[in-house]
mmCIF file as Biopython writes it, N, C-alpha, C and O atoms, coordinates in Angstrom:
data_model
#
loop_
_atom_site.group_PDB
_atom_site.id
_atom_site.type_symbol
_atom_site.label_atom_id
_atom_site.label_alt_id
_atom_site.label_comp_id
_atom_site.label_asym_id
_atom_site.label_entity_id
_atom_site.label_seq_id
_atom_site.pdbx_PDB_ins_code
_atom_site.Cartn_x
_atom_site.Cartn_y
_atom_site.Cartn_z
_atom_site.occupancy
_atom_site.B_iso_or_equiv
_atom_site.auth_seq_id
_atom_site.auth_asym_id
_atom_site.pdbx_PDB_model_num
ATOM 1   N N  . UNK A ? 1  ? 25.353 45.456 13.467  1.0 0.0 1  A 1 
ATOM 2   C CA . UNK A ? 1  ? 26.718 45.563 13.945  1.0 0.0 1  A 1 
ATOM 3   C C  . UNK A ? 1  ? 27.458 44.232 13.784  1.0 0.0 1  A 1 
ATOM 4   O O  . UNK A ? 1  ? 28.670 44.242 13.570  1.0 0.0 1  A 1 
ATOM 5   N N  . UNK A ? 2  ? 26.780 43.103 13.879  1.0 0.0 2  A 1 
ATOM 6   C CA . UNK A ? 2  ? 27.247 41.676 14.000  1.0 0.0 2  A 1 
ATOM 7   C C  . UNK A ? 2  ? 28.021 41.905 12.300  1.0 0.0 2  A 1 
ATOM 8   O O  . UNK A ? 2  ? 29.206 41.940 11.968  1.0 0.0 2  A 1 
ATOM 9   N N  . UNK A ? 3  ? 27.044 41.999 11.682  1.0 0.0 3  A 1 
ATOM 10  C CA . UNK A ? 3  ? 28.001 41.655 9.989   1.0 0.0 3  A 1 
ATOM 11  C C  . UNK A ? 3  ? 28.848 42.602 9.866   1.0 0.0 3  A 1 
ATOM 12  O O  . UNK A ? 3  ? 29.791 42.325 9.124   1.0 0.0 3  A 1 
ATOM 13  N N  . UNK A ? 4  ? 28.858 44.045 10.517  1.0 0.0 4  A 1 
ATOM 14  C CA . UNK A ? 4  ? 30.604 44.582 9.987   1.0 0.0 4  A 1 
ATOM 15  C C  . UNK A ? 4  ? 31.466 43.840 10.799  1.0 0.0 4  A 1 
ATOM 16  O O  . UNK A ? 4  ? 32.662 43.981 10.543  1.0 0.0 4  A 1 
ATOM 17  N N  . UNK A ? 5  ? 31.139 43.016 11.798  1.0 0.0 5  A 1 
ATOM 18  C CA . UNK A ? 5  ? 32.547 42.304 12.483  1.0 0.0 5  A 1 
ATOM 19  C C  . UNK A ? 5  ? 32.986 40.974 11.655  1.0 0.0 5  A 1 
ATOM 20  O O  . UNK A ? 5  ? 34.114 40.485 11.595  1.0 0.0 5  A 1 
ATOM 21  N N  . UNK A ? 6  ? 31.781 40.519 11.029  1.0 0.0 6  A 1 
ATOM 22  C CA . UNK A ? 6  ? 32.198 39.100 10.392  1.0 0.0 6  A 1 
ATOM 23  C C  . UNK A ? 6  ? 32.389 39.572 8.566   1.0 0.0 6  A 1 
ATOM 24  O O  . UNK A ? 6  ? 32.698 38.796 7.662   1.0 0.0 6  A 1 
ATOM 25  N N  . UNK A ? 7  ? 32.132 40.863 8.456   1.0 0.0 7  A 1 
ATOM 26  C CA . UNK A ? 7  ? 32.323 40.731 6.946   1.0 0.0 7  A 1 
ATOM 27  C C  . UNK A ? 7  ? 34.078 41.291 6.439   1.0 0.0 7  A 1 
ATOM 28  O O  . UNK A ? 7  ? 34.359 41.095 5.257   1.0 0.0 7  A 1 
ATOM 29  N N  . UNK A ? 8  ? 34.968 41.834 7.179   1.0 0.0 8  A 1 
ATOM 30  C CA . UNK A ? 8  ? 36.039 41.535 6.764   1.0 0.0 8  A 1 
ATOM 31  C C  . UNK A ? 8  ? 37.134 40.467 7.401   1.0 0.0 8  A 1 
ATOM 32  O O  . UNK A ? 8  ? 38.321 40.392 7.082   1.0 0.0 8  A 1 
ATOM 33  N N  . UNK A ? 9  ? 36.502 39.731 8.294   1.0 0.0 9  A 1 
ATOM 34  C CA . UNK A ? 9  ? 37.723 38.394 8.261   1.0 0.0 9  A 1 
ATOM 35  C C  . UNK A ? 9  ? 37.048 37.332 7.180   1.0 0.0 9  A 1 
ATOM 36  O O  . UNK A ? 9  ? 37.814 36.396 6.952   1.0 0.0 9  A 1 
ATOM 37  N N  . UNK A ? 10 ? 35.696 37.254 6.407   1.0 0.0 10 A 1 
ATOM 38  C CA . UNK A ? 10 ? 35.112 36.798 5.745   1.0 0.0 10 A 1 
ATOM 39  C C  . UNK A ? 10 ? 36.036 36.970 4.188   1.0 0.0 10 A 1 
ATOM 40  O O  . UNK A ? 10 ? 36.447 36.081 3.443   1.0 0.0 10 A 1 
ATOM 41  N N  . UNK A ? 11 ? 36.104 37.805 4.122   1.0 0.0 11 A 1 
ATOM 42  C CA . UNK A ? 11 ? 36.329 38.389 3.025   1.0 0.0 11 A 1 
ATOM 43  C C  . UNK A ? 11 ? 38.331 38.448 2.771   1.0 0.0 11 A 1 
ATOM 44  O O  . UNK A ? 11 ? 38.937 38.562 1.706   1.0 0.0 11 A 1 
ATOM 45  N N  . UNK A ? 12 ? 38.829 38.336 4.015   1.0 0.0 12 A 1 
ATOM 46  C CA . UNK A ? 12 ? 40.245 38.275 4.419   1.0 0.0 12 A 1 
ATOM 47  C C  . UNK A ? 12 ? 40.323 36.425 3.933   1.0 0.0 12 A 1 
ATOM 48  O O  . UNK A ? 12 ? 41.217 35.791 3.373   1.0 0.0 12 A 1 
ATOM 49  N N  . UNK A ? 13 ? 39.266 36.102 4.333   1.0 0.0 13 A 1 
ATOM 50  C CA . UNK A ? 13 ? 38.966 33.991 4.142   1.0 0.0 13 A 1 
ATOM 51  C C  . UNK A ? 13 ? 39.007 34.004 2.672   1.0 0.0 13 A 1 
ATOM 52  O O  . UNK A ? 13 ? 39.701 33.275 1.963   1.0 0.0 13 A 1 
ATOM 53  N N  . UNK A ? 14 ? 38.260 34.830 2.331   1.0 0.0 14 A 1 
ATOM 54  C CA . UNK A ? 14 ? 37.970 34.415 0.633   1.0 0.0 14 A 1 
ATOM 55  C C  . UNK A ? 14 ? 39.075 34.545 -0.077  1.0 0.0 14 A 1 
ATOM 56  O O  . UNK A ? 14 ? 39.632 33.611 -0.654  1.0 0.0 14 A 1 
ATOM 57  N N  . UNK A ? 15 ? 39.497 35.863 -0.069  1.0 0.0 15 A 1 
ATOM 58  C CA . UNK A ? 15 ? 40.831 36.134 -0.653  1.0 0.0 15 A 1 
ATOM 59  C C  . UNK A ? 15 ? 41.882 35.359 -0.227  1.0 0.0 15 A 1 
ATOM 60  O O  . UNK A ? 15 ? 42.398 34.778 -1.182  1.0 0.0 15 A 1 
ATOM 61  N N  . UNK A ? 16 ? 42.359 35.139 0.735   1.0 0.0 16 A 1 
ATOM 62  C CA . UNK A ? 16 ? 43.347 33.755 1.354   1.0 0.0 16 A 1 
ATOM 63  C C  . UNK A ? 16 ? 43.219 32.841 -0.009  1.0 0.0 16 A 1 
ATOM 64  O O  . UNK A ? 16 ? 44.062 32.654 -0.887  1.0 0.0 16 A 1 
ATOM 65  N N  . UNK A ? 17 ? 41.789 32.300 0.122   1.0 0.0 17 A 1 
ATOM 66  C CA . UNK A ? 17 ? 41.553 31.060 -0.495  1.0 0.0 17 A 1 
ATOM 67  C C  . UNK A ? 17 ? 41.428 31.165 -1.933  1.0 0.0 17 A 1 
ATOM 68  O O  . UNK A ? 17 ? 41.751 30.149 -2.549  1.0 0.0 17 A 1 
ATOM 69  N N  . UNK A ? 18 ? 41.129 31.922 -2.450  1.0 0.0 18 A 1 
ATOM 70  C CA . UNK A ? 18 ? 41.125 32.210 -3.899  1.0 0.0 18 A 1 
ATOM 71  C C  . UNK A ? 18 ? 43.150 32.269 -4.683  1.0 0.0 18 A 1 
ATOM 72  O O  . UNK A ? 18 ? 43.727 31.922 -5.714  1.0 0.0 18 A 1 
ATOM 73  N N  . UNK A ? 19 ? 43.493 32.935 -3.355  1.0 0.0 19 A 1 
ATOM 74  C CA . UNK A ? 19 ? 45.271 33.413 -3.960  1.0 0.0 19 A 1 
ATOM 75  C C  . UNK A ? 19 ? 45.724 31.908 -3.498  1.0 0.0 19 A 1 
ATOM 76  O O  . UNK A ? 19 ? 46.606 31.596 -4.298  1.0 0.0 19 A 1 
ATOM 77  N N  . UNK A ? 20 ? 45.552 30.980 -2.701  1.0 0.0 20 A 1 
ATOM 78  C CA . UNK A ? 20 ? 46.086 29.512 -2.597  1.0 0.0 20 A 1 
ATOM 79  C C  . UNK A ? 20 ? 45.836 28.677 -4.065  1.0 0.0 20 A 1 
ATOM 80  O O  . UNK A ? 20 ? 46.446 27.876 -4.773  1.0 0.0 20 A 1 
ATOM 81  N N  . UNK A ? 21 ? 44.494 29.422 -4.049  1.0 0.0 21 A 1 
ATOM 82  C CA . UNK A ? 21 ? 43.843 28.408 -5.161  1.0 0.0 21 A 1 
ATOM 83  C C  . UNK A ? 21 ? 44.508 28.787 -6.850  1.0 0.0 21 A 1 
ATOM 84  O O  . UNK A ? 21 ? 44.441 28.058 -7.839  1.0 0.0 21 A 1 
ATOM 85  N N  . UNK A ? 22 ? 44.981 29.825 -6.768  1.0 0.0 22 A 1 
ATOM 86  C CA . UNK A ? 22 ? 45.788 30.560 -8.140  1.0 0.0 22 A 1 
ATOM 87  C C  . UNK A ? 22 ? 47.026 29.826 -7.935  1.0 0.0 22 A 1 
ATOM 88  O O  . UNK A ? 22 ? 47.272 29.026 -8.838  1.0 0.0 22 A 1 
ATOM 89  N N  . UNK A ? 23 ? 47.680 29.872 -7.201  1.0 0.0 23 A 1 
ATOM 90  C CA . UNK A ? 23 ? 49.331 29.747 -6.727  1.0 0.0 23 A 1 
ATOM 91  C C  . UNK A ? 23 ? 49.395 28.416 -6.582  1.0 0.0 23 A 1 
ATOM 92  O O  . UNK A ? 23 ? 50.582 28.140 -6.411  1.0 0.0 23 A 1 
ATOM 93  N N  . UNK A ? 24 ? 48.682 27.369 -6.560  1.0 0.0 24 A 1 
ATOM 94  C CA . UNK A ? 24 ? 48.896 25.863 -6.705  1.0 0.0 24 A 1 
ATOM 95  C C  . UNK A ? 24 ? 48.244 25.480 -7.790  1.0 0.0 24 A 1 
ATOM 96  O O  . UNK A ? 24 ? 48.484 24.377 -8.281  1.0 0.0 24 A 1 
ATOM 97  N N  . UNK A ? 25 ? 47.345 26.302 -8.319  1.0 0.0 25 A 1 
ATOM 98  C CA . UNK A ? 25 ? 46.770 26.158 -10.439 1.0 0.0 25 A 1 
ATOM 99  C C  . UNK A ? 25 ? 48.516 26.436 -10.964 1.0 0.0 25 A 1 
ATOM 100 O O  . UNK A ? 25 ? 49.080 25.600 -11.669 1.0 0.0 25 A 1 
ATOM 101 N N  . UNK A ? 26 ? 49.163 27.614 -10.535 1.0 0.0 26 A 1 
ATOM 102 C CA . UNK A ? 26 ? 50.274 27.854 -11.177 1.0 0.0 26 A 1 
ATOM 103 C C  . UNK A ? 26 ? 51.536 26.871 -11.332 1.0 0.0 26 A 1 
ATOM 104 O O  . UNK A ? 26 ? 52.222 26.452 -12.265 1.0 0.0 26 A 1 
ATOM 105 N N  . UNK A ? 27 ? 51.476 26.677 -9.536  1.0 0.0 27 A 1 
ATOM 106 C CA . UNK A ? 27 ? 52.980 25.474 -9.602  1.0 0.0 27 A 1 
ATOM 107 C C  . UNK A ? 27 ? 52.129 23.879 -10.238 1.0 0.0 27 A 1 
ATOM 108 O O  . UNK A ? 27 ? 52.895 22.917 -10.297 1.0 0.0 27 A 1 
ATOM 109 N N  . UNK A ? 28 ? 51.060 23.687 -10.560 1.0 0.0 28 A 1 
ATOM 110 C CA . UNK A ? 28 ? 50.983 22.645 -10.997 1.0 0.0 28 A 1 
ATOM 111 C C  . UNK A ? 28 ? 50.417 22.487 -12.269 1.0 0.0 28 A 1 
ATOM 112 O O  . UNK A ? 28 ? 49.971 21.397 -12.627 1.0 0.0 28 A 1 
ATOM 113 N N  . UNK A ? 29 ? 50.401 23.244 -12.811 1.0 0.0 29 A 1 
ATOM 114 C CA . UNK A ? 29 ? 49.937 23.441 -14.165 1.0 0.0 29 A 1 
ATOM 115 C C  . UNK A ? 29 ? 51.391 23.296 -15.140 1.0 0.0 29 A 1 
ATOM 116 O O  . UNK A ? 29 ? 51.295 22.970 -16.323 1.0 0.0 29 A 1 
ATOM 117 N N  . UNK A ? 30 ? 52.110 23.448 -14.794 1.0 0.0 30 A 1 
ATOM 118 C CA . UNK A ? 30 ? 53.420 22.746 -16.395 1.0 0.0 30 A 1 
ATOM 119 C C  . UNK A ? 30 ? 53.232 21.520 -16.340 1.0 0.0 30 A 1 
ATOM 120 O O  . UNK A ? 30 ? 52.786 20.948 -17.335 1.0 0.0 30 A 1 
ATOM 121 N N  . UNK A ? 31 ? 53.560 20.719 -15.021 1.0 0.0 31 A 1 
ATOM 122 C CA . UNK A ? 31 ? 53.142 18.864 -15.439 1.0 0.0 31 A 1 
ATOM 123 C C  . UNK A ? 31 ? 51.984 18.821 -15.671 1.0 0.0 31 A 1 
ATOM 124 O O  . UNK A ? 31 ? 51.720 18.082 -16.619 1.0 0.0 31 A 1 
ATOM 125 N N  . UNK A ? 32 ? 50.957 19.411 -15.105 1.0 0.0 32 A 1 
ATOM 126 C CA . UNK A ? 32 ? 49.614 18.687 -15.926 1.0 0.0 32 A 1 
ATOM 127 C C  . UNK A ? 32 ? 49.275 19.417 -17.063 1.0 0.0 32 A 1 
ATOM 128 O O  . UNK A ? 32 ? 48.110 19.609 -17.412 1.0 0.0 32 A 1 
ATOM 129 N N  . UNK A ? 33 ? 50.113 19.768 -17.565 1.0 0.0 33 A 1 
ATOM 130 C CA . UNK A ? 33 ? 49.442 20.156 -19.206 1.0 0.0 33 A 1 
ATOM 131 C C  . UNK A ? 33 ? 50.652 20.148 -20.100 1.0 0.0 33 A 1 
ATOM 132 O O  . UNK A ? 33 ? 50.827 20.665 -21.203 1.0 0.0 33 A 1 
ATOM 133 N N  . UNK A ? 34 ? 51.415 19.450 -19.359 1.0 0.0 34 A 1 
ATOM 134 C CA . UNK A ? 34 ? 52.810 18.821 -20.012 1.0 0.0 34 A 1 
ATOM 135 C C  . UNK A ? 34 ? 53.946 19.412 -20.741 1.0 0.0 34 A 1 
ATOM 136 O O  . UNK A ? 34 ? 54.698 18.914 -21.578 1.0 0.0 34 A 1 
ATOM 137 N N  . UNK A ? 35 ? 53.881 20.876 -20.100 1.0 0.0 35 A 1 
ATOM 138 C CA . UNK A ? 35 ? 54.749 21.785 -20.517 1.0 0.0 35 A 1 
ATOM 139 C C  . UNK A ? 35 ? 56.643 21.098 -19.950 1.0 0.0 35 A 1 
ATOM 140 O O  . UNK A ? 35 ? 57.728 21.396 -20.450 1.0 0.0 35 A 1 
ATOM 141 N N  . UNK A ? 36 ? 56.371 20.250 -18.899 1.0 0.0 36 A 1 
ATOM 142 C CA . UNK A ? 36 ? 57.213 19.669 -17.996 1.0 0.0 36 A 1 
ATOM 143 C C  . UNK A ? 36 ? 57.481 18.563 -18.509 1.0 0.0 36 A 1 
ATOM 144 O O  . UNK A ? 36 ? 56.751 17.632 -18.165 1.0 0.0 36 A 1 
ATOM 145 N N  . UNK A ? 37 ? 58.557 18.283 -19.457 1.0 0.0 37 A 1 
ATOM 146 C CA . UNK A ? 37 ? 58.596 16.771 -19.931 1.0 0.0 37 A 1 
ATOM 147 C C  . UNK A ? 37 ? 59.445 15.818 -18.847 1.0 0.0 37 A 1 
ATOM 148 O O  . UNK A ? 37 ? 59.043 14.692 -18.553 1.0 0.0 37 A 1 
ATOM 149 N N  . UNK A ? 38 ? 60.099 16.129 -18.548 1.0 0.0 38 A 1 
ATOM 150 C CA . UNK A ? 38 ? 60.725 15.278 -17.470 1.0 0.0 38 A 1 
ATOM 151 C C  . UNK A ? 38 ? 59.855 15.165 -16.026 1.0 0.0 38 A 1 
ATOM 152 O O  . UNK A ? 38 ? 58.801 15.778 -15.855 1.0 0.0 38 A 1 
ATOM 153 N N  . UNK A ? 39 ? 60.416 14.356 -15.104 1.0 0.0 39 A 1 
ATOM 154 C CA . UNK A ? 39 ? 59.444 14.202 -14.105 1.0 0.0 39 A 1 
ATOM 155 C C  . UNK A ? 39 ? 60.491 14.885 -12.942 1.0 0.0 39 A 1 
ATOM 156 O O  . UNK A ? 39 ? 60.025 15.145 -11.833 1.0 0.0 39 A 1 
ATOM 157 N N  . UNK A ? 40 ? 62.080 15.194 -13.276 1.0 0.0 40 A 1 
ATOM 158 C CA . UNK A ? 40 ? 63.116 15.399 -12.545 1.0 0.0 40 A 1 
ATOM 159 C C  . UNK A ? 40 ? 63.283 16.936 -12.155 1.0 0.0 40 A 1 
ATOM 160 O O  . UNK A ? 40 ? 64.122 17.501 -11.455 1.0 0.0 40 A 1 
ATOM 161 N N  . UNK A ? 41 ? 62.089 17.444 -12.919 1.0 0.0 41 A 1 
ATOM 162 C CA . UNK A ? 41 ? 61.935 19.077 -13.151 1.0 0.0 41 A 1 
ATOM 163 C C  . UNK A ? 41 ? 60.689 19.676 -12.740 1.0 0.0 41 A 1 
ATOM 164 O O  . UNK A ? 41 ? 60.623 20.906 -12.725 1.0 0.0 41 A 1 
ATOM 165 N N  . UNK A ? 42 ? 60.000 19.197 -12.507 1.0 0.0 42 A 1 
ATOM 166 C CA . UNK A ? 42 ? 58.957 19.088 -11.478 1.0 0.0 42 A 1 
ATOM 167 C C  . UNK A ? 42 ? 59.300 19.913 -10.303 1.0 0.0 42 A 1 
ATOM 168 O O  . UNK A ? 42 ? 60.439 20.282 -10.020 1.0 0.0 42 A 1 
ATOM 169 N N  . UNK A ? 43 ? 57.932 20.242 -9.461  1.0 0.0 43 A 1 
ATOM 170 C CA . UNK A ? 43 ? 57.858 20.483 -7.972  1.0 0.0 43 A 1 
ATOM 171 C C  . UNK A ? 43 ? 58.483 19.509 -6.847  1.0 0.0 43 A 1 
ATOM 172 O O  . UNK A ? 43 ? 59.244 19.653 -5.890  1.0 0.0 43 A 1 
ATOM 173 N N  . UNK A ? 44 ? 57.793 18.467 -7.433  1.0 0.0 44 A 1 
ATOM 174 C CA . UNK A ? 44 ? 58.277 17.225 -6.383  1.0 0.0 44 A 1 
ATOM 175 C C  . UNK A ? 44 ? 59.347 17.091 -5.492  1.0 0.0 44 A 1 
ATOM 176 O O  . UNK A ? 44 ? 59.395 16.490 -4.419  1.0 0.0 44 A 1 
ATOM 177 N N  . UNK A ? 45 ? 60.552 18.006 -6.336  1.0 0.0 45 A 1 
ATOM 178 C CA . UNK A ? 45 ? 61.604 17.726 -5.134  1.0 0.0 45 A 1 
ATOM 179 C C  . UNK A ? 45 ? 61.887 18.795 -4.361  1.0 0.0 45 A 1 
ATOM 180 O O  . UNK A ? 45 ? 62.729 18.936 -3.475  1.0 0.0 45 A 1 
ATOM 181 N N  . UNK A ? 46 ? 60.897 19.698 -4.906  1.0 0.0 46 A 1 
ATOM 182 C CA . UNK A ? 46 ? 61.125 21.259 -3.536  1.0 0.0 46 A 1 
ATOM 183 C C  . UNK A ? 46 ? 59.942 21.058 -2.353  1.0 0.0 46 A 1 
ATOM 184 O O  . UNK A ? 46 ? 59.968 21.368 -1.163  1.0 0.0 46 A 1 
ATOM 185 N N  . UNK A ? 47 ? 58.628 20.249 -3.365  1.0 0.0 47 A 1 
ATOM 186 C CA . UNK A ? 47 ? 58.138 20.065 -2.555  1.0 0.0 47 A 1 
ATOM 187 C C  . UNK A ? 47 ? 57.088 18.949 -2.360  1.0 0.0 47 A 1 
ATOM 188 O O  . UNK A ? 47 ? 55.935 18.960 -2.790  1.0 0.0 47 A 1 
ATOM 189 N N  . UNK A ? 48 ? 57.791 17.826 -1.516  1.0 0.0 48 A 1 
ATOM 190 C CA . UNK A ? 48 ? 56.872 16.566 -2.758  1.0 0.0 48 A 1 
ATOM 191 C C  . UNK A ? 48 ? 55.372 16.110 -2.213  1.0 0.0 48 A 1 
ATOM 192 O O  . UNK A ? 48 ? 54.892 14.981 -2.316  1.0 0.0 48 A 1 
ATOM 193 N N  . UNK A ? 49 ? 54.771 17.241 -1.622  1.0 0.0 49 A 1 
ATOM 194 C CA . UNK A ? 49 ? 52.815 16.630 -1.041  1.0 0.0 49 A 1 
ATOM 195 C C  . UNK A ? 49 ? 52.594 17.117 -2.360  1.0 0.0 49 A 1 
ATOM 196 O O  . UNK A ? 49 ? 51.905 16.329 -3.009  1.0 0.0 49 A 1 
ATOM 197 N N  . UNK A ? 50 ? 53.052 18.485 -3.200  1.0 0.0 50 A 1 
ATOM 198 C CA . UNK A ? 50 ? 52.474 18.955 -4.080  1.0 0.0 50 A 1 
ATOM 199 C C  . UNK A ? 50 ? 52.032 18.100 -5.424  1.0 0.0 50 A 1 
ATOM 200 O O  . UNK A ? 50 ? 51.416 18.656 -6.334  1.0 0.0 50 A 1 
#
């Protein structure tokens, strides 16, 4: 009974973390692979920890 209670907020964790982990590959992938020639066009100013 213990693992059906921990296997879908487990699995609610993974997926969280996998779709963060896509969605900041995405916004940061034009400057680092230099699709982004300027630095003024960037994330930085919507959002600048990124």
């Amino acid at each position: 009974m213990t693992h059906q209670l921990l296997l879908y907020p487990m699995a609610a964790h993974i997926a969280w973390v996998a779709f963060l982990y896509v969605l900041l590959t995405i916004v940061r992938a034009p400057a680092v692979w230099g699709v982004i020639k300027s630095k003024k066009e960037n994330w930085a100013s919507i959002e600048p920890r990124i």
